[in-house]
C-alpha positions as CSV (number, residue, x, y, z in Angstrom):
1,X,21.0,62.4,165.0
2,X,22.6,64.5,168.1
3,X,24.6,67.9,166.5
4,X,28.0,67.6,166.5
5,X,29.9,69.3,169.1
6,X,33.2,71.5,168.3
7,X,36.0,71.5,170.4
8,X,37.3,74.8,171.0
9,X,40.6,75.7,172.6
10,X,40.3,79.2,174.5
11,X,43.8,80.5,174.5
12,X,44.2,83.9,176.0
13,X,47.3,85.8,175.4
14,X,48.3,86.9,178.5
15,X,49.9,85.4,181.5
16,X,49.2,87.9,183.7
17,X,46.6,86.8,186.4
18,X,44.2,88.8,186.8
19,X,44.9,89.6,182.7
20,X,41.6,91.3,180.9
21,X,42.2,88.9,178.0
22,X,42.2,85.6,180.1
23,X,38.6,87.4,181.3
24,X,37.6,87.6,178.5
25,X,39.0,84.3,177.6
26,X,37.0,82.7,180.6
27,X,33.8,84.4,179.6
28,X,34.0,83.3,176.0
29,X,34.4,80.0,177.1
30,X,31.4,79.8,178.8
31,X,29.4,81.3,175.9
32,X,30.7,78.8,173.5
33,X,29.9,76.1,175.8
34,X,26.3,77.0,175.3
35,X,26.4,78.0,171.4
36,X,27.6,73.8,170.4
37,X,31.3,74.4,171.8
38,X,33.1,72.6,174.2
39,X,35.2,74.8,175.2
40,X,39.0,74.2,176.9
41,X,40.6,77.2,178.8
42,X,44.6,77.5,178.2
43,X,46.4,79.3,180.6
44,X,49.8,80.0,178.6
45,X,51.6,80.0,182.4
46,X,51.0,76.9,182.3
47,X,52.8,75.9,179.0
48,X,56.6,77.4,180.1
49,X,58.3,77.9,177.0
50,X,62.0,79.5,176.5
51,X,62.3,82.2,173.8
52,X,62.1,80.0,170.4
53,X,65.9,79.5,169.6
54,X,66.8,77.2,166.8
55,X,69.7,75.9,168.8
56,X,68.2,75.3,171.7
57,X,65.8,73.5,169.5
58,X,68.5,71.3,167.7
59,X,70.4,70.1,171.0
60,X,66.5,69.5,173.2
61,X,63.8,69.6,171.0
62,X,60.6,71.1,172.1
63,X,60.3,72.3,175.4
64,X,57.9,69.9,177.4
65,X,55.2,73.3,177.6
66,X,55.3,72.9,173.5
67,X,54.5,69.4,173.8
68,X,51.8,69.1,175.7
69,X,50.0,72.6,174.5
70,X,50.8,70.9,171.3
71,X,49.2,67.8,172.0
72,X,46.3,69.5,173.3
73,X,46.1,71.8,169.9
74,X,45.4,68.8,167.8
75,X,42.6,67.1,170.1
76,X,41.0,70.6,169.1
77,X,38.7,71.4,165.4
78,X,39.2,74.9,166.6
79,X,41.0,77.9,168.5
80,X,39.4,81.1,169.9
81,X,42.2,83.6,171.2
82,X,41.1,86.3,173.5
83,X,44.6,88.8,172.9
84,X,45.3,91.9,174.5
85,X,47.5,94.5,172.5
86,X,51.1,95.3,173.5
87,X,52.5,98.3,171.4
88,X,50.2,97.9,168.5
89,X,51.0,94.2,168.1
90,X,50.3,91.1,170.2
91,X,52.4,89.8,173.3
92,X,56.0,88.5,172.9
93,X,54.1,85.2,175.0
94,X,51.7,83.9,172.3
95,X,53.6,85.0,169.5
96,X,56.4,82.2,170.8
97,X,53.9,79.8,171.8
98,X,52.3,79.9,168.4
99,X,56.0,79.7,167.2
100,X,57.3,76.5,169.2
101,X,53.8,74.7,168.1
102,X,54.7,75.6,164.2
103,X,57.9,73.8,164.6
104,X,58.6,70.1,163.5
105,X,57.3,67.3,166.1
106,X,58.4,63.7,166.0
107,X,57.6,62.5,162.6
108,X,55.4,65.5,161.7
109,X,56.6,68.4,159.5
110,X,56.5,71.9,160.6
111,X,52.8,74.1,160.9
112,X,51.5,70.4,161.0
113,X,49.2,71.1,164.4
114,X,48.0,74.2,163.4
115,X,47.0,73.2,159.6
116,X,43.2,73.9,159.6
117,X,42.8,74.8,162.8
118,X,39.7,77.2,162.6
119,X,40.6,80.1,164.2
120,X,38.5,83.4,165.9
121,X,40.0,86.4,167.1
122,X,38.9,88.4,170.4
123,X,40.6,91.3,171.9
124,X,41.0,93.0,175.4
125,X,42.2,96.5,175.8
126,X,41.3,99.0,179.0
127,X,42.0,101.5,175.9
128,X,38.6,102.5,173.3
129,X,40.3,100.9,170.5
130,X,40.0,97.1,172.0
131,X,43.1,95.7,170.8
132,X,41.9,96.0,167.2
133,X,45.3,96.7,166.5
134,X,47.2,93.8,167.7
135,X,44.5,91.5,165.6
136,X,45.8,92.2,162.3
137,X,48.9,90.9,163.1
138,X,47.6,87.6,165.0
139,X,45.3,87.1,162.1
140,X,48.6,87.5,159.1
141,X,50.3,85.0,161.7
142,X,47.9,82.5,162.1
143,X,46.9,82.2,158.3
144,X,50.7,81.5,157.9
145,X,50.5,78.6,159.5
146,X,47.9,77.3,157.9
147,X,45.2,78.2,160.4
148,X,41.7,79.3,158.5
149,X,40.8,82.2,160.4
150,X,37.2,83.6,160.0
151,X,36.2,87.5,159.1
152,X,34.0,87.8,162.1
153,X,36.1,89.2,165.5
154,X,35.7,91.1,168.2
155,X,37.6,94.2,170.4
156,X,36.4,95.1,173.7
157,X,37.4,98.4,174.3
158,X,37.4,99.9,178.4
159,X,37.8,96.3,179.2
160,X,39.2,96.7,182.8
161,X,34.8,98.1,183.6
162,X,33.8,95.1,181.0
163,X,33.0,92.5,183.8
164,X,30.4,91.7,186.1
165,X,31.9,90.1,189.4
166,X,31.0,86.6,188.3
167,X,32.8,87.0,185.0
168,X,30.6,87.2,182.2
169,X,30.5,90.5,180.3
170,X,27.9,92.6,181.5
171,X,27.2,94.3,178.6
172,X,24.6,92.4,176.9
173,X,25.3,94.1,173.2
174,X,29.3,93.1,174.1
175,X,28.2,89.3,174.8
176,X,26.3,89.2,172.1
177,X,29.0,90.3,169.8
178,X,31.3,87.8,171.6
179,X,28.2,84.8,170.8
180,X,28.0,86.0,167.2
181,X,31.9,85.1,166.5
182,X,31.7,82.1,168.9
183,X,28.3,80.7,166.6
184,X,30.3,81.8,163.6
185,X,33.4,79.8,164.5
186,X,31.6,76.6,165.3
187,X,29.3,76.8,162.2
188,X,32.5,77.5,160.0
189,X,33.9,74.3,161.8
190,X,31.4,72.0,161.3
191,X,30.8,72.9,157.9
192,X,34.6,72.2,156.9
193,X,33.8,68.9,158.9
194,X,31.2,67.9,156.5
């Protein structure tokens, strides 16, 4: 009987383009890929998405970004975000993306496509700390909406001298620590699949 392989959507939490998160996004990708993921990169640029506003809700709906990223959400078991840290706290664009995608959908109720999502945290940061900071907000957020986020995470600190030139990390002791919560997310997956 072949294993069971986890989708895992790789939202990074930037949309900066050369943005340290959506490198380290990239390279976790690739490492879950190899550890029983199949991994799906999300660019949030490509999701446009007005500032959440309850009236601009009520007279359109969700934006067509909020669809789509929404639709894409649910054809996931799982979610790895790769953040970087803005003031302490996570950027103003995933915070409203993981807003619009909480909100009601059709005939669904509200938190519906997140609901036991199983979530891991990674942070980017050219600053020592990693964007340690910013996770204990992402992680209060995403167990609000039902998400089941696991213990295991992981901050790169100095991230802007992290990456080799093809991308992965070329610290072997930081890619290991990136496989560990990538392993740890799929097993946790598959397990609540059983």
């Amino acid at each position: 009987m072949a294993a069971m392989v986890t989708r895992i959507l790789v939202v990074a939490g930037s949309t900066r383009s050369d943005a340290l998160s959506k490198k380290l996004g990239r390279a976790a990708a690739k490492i879950a890929d190899l550890n029983g993921g199949a991994s799906t990169f999300v660019d949030l640029r490509d999701y446009a998405m007005p500032l959440y506003d309850g009236d601009l809700e009520a007279a359109e709906g969700l934006p067509e970004g909020a669809v789509r990223l929404r639709q894409l959400l649910l054809q996931h078991e799982a979610v790895l975000f790769a953040s970087p840290e803005y003031n302490a706290s996570i950027p103003a664009v995933l915070k409203n993306a993981i807003d619009w995608l909480s909100r009601p959908y059709a005939k669904d109720p509200g938190v519906v496509a997140w609901k036991g999502k199983v979530a891991a945290l990674l942070s980017s940061s050219p600053g020592a700390l990693g964007g340690l900071r910013g996770l204990v907000h992402l992680r209060q957020i995403l167990m609000n909406v039902g998400c089941v986020v696991i213990n295991e995470q992981f901050a790169l600190g100095n991230a802007g001298a992290a990456f080799a030139p093809d991308g992965h990390l070329a610290d072997a002791k930081q890619s290991a620590a990136v496989q560990a919560v990538v392993q740890r997310l799929v097993h946790y997956t598959q397990r609540l699949a059983n």
